[in-house]
MARMAR-617896 format. One line per field, with one value per residue: residue number from 0; residue in three letters; x, y, z of N, C-alpha, C in turn. Coordinates in steps of 0.001 Angstrom, whole numbers, m for minus. Each point is the difference from the previous one (the first is absolute). Layout:
<rs>
resi: [NUM_...]
resn: [ala_...]
nxx: [X_...]
nyy: [Y_...]
nzz: [Z_...]
caxx: [X_...]
cayy: [Y_...]
cazz: [Z_...]
cxx: [X_...]
cyy: [Y_...]
czz: [Z_...]
</rs>
This chain:
<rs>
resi: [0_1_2_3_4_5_6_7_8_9_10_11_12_13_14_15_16_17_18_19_20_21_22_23_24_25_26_27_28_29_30_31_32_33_34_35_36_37_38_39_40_41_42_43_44_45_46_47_48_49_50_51_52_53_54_55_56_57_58_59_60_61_62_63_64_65_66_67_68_69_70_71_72_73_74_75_76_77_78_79_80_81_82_83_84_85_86_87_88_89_90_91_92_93_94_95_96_97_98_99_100_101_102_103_104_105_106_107_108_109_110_111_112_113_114_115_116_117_118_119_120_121_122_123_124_125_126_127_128_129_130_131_132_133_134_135_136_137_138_139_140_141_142_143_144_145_146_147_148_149_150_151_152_153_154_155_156_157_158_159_160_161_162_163_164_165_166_167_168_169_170_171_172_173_174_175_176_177_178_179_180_181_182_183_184_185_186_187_188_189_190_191_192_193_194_195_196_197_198_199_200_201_202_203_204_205_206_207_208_209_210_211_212_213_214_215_216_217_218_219_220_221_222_223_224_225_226_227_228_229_230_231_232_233_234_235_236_237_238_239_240_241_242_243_244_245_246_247_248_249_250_251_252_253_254_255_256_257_258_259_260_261_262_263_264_265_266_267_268_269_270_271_272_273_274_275_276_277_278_279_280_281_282_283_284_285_286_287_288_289_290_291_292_293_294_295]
resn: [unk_unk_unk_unk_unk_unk_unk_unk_unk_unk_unk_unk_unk_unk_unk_unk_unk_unk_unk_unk_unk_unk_unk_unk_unk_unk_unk_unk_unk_unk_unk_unk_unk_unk_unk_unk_unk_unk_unk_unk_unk_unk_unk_unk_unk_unk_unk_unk_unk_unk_unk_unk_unk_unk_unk_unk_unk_unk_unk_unk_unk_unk_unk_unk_unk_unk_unk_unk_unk_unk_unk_unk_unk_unk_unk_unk_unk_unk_unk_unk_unk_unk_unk_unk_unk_unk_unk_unk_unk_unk_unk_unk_unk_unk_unk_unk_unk_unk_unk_unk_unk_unk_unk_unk_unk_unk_unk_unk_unk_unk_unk_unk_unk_unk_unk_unk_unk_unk_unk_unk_unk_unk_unk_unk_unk_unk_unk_unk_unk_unk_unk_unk_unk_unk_unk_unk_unk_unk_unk_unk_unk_unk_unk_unk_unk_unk_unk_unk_unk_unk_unk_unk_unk_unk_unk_unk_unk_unk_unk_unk_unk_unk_unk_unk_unk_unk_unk_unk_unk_unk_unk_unk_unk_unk_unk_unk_unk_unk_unk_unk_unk_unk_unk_unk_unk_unk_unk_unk_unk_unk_unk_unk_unk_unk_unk_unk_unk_unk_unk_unk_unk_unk_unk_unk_unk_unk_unk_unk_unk_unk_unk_unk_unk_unk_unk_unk_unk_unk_unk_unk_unk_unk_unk_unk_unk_unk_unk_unk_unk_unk_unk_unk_unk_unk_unk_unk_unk_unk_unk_unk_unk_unk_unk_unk_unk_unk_unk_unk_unk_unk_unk_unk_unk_unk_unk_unk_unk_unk_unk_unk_unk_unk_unk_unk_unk_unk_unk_unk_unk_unk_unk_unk_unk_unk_unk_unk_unk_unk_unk_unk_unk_unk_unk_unk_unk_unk_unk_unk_unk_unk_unk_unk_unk_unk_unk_unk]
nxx: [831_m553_1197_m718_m714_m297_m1916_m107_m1331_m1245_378_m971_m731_1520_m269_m1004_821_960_m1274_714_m1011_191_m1125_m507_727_467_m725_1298_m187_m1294_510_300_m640_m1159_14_1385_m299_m1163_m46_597_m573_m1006_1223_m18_m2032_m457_1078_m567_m1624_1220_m555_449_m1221_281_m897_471_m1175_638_m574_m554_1929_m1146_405_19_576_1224_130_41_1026_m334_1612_52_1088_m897_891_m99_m1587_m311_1198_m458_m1121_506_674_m1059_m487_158_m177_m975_29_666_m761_m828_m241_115_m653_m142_1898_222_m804_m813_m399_m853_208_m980_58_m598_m778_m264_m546_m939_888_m1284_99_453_m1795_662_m524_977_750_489_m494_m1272_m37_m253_m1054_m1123_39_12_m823_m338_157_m48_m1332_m160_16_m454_m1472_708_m1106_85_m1820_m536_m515_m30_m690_m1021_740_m925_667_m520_m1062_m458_348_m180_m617_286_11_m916_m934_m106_547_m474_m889_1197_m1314_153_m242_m708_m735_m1034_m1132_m1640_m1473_m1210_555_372_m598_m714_506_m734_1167_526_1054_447_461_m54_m846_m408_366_m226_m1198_m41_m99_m1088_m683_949_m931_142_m1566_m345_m1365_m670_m754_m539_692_m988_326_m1334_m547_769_m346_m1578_484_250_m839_m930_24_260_m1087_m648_44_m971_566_1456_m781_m489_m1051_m173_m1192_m785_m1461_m125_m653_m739_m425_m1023_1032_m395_m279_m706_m343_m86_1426_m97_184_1342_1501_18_1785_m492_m1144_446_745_m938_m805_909_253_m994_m514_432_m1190_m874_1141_m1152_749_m935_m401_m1756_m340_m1276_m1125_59_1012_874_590_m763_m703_322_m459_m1242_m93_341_m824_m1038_m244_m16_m917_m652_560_m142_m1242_m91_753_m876_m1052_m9]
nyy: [m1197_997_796_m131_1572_m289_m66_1258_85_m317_1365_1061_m1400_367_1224_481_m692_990_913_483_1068_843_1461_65_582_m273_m917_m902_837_m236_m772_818_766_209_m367_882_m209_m57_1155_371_m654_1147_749_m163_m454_302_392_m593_455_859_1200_611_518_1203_514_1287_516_826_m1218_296_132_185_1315_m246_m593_809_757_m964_m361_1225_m606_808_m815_m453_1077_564_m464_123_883_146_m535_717_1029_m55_690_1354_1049_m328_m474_1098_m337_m973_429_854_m717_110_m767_1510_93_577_1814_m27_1076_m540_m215_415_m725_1609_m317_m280_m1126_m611_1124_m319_m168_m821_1532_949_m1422_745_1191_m561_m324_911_357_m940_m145_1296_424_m1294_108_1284_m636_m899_1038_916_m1280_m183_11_m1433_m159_652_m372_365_m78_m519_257_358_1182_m208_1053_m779_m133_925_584_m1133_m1267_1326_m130_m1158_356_1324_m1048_258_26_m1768_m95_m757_m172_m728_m946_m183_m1379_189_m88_m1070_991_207_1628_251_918_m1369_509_161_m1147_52_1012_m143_m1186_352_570_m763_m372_1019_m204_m1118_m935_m150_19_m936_428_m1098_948_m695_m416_m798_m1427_m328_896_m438_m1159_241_537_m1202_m961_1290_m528_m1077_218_1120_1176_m32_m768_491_m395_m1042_m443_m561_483_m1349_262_m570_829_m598_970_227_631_78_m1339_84_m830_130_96_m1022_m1039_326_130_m615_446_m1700_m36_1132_m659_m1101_840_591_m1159_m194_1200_m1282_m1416_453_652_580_1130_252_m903_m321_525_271_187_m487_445_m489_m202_m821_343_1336_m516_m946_938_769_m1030_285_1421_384_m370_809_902_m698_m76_1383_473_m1196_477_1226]
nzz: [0_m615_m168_1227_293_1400_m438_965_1003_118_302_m835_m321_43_54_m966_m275_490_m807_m927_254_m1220_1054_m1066_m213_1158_241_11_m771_263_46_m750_417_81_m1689_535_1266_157_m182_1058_1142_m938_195_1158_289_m191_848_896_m1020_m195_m172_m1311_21_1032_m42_561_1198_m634_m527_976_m79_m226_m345_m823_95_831_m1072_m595_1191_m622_143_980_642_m280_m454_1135_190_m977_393_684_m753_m605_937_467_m851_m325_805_215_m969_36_778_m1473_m952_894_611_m1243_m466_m1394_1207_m855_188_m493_m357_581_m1841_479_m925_89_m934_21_8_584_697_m1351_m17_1105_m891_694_m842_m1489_89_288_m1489_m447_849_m118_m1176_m220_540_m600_m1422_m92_634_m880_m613_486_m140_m1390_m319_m140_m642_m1322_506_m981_775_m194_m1082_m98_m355_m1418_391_705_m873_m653_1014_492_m994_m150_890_m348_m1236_166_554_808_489_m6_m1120_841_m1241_1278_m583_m40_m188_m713_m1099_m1034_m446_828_295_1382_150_m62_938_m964_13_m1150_256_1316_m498_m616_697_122_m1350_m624_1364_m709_102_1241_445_m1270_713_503_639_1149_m661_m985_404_37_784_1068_70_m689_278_874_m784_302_1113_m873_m1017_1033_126_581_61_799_579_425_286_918_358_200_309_1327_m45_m592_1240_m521_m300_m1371_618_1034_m437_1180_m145_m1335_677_1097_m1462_289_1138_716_238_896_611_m347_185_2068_306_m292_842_438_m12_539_1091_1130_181_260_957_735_986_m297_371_814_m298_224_886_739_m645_409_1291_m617_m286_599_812_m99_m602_898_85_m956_895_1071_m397_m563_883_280_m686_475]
caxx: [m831_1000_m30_m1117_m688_m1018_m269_m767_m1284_m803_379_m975_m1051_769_m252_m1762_m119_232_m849_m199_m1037_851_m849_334_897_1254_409_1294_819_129_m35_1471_622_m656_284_1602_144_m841_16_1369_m261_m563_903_1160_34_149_1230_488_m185_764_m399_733_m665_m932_m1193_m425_m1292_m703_m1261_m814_68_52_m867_m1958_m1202_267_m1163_m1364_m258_160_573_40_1439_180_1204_1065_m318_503_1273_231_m450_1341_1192_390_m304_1728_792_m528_347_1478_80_m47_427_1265_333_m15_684_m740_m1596_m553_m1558_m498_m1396_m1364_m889_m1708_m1022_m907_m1533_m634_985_m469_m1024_784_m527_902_1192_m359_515_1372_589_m163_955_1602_531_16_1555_1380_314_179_1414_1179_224_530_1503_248_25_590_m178_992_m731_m1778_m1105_m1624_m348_m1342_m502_m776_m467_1146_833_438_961_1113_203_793_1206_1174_569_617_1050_1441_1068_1291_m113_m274_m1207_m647_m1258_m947_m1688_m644_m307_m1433_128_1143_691_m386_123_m1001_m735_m182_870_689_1241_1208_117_573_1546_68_m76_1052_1315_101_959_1297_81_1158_m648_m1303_m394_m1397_m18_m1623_m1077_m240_1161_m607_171_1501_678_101_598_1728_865_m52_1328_1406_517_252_1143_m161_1025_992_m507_m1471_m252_m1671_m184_m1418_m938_160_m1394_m888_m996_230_184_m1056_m876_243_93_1227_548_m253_162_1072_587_1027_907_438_m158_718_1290_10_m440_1195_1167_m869_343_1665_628_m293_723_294_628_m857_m702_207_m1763_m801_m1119_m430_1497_1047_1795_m268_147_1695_1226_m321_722_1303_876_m22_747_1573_193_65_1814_1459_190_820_925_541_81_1107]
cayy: [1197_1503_468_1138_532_m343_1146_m998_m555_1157_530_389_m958_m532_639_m399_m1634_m88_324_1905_848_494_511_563_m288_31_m1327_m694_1163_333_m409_100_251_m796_m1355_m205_m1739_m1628_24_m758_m1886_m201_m33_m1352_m1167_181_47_m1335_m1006_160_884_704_1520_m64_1058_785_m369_1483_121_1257_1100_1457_880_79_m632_437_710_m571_m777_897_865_1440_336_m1374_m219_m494_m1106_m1060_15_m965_m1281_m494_m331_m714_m1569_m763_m651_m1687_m797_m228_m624_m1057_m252_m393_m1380_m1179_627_m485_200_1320_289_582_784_44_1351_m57_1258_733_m509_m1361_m124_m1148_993_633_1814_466_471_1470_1015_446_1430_m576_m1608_1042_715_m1047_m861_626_m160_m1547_m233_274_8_m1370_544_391_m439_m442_m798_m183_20_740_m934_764_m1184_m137_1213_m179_1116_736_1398_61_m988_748_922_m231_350_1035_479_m1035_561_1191_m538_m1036_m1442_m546_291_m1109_344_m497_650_m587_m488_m317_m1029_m462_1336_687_520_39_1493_m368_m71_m1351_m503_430_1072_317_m54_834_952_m866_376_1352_120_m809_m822_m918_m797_194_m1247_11_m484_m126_m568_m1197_m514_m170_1433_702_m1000_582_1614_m384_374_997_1276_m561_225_1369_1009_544_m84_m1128_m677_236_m662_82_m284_30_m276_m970_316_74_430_878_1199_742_m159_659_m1444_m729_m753_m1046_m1692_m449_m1221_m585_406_m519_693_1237_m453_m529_1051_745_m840_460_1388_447_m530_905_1299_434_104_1320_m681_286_m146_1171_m151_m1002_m1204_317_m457_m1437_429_422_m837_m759_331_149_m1449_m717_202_m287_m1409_24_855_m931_m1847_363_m235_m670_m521_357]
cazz: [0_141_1713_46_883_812_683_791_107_529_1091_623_m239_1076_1376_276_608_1821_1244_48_m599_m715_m1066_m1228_m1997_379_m269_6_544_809_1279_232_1471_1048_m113_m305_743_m728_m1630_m232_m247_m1363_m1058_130_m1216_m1960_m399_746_m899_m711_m415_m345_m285_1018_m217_1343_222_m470_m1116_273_1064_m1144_350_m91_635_868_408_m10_1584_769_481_m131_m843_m965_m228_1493_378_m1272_m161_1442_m169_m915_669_1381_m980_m464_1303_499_m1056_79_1369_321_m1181_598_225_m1310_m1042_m1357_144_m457_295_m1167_174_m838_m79_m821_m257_556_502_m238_m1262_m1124_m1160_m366_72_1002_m157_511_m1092_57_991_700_277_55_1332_721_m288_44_1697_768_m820_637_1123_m283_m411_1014_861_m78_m994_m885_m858_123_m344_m600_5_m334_m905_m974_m450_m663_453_1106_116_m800_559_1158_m449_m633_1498_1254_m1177_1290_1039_m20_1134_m1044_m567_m788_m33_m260_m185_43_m783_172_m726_m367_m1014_443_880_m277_m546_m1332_m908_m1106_479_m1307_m106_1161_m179_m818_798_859_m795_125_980_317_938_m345_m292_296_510_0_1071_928_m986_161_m352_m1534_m1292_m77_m627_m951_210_m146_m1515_m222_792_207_m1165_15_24_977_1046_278_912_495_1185_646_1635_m302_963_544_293_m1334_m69_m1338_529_m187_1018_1414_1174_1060_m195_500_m805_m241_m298_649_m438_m1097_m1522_m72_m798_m1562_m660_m815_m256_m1282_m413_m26_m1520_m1610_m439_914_1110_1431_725_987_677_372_155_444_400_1533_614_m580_m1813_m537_350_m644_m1452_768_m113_m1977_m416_781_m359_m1224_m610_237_m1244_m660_363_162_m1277_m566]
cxx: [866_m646_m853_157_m869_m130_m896_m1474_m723_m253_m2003_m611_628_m13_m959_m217_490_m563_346_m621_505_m1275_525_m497_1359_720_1189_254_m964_535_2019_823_m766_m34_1485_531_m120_973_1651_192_m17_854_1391_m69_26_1635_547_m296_491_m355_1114_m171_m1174_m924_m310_m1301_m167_m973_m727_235_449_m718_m1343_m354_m292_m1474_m1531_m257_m455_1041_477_1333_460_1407_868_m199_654_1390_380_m123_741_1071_m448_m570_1664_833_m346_580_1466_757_552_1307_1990_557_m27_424_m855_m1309_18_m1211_m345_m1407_m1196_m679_m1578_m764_m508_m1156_m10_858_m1232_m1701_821_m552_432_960_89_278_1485_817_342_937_1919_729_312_1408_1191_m117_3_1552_1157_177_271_1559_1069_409_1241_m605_1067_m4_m1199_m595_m1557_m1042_m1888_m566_m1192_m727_1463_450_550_1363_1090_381_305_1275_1109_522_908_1424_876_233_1229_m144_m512_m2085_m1080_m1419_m1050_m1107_m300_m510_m1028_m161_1319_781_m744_m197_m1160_m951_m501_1406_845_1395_1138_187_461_1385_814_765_1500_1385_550_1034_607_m760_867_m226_m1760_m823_m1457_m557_m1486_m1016_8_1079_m111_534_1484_918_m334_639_1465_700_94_1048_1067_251_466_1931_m492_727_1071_m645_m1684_m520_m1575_m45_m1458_m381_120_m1756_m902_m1075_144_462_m1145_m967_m453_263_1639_902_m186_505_1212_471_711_1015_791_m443_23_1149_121_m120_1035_884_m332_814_2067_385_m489_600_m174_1194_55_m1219_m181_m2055_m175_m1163_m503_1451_87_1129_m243_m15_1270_1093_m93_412_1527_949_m2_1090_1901_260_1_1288_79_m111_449_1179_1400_m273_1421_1572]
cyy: [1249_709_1008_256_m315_1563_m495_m86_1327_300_60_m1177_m1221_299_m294_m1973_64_657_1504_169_604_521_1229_2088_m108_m1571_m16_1900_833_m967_m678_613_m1452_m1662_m286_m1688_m439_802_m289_m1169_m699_162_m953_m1068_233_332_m1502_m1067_51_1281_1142_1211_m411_1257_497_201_1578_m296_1020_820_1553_911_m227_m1466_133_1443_m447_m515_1347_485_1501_495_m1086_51_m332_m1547_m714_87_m866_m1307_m783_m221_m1513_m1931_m380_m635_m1058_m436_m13_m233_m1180_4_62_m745_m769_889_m251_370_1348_78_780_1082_m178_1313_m592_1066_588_m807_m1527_m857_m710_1172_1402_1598_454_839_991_1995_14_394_m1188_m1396_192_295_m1517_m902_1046_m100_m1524_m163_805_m35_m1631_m166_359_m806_m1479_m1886_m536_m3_433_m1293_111_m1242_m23_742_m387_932_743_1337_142_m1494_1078_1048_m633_m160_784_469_m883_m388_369_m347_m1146_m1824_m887_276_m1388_238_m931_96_m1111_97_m146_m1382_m206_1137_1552_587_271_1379_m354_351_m1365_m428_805_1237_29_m734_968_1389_m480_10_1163_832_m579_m569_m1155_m1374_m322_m1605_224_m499_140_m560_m1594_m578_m461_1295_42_m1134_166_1168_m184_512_971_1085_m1094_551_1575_163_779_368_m1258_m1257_m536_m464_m9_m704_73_138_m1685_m810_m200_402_1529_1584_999_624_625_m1448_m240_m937_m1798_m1301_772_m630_m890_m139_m1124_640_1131_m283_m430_1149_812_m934_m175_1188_341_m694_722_1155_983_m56_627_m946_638_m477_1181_58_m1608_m813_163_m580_m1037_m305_m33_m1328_m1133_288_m404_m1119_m505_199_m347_m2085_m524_624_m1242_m1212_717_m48_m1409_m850_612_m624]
czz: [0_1224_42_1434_622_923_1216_m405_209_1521_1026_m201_1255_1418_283_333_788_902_m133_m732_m969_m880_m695_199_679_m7_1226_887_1267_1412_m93_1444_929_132_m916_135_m1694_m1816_93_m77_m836_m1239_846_m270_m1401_m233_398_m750_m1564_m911_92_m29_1029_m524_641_m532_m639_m1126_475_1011_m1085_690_m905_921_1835_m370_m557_1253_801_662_m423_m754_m1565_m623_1168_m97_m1257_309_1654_m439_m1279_501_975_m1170_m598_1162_343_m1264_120_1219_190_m1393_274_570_m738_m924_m549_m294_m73_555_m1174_600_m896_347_m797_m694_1012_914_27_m1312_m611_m239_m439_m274_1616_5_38_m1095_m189_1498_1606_585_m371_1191_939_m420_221_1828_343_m327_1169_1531_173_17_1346_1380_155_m1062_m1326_m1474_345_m1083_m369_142_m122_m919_m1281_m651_m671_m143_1311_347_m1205_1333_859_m690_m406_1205_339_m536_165_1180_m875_260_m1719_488_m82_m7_m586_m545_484_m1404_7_m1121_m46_m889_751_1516_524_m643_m2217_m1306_m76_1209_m547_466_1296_m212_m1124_1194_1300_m534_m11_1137_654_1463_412_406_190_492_222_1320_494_m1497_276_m977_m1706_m1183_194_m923_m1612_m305_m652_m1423_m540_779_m384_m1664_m60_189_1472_1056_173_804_10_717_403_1578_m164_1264_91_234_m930_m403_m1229_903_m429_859_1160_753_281_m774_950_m746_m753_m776_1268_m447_m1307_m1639_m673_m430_m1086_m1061_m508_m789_m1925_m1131_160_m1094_m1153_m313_1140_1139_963_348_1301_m104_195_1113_227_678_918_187_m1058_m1411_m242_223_m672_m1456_179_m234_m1362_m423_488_m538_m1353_m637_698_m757_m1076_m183_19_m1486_m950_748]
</rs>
């Protein structure tokens, strides 16, 4: 097998099976001071179960969604809750040569209703203040991650550009060729090329649309790299119903172990995984380089 990247699992659907509340629009970020313990726990397993890129919990530590919670200072609050998400992540990530934290960044709004959206002026201010305070806070990569809206996936990017840090940028998928705002696959890689990603991937979608997907991001120019991290979960994201009926990690693994023979090298779980997932991949793979290995 060629060598790939292991990312880790999903951080907020993970908390919520151990019993934290995580109501919205703040998710994972609001309860970064109050629940620190458990979200560190939460990235020593996923580094323990062999995970290379840990994901500090900022998906929704932005100022818009800090002032959709009503807070009064929403830029203070969004810039506290980045530092102390990086800090927990690189907490752990130092104790494991090699292990990177990557900043997630998200759409504005809602990633799977893409009319979730506050405007140009609006989603400008929100990525130039997450980005450089990602930056700041010492992140090793910006990680564009749940995107399904193509103006709003060019304007993060141009932002997320002028930063120095490597660049990797996800979508989601409503079909096997489609974002859900209805633009084309081609074109958002296209858009990906455009601003030198350095790598692209597909992520919180169902494993069906992403495996059809494959041949299409492996025949592009899009980018040096690619990759995917599905929902673990099969319940339709579209949806409002609760994530439910789990893959089980054995067959999370088959899936990624699948997507490395077909050319992915950025693996990892989204939305429904956990330690367990990752680490089950994990061994596969590690046992598959070593019959490799010895065939050679």
């Amino acid at each position: 097998m060629k060598a790939i990247t292991i990312l880790d699992g999903a951080m907020g659907s993970e908390l919520e099976s151990r019993g934290i509340n995580l109501p919205p629009p703040l998710w994972s970020a609001g309860v970064l001071f109050s629940e620190a313990e458990a979200i560190v726990k939460l990235h020593r397993e996923y580094a323990e179960a062999g995970a290379e890129i840990l994901t500090a919990a900022t998906f929704r530590a932005t100022r818009y969604a800090f002032n959709r919670s009503g807070k009064k200072n929403p830029d203070l609050e969004a810039k506290k809750a980045i530092q102390q998400a990086i800090t927990l992540a690189k907490s752990v990530a130092s104790a494991f040569p090699g292990v990177l934290v990557a900043g997630s960044i998200a759409p504005c709004g809602d990633s799977y209703r893409f009319e979730d959206f506050p405007g140009e002026k609006e989603a400008k201010k929100n990525y130039q203040h997450l980005i450089e305070n990602l930056e700041q806070a010492g992140a090793d990569l910006l990680l564009l991650e749940t995107f399904g809206r193509f103006d709003e996936s060019a304007i993060a990017l141009k932002i997320a550009r002028q930063s120095k840090l490597p660049l990797w940028f996800s979508i989601i998928l409503k079909d096997e060729q489609t974002l859900p705002d209805g633009s084309h696959i081609q074109d958002i890689l296209e858009l990906a090329n455009k601003f030198s990603a350095d790598a692209f991937l597909i992520n919180c979608s169902s494993p069906i649309h992403i495996e059809a997907a494959i041949p299409i991001l492996l025949n592009s120019q899009a980018a040096p790299r690619f990759g995917a991290y599905p929902n673990a979960g099969i319940s339709d994201p579209f949806s409002n119903e609760p994530l439910k009926k789990s893959l089980s990690p054995a067959r999370f693994a088959d899936i990624l172990k699948c997507w490395a023979d077909l050319g992915l090298d950025i693996l990892g779980g989204c939305c429904g995984s956990s330690p367990v997932h990752i680490s089950e991949f994990v061994n596969r793979y590690n046992k598959e380089k070593k019959n490799d290995h010895h065939k050679n």
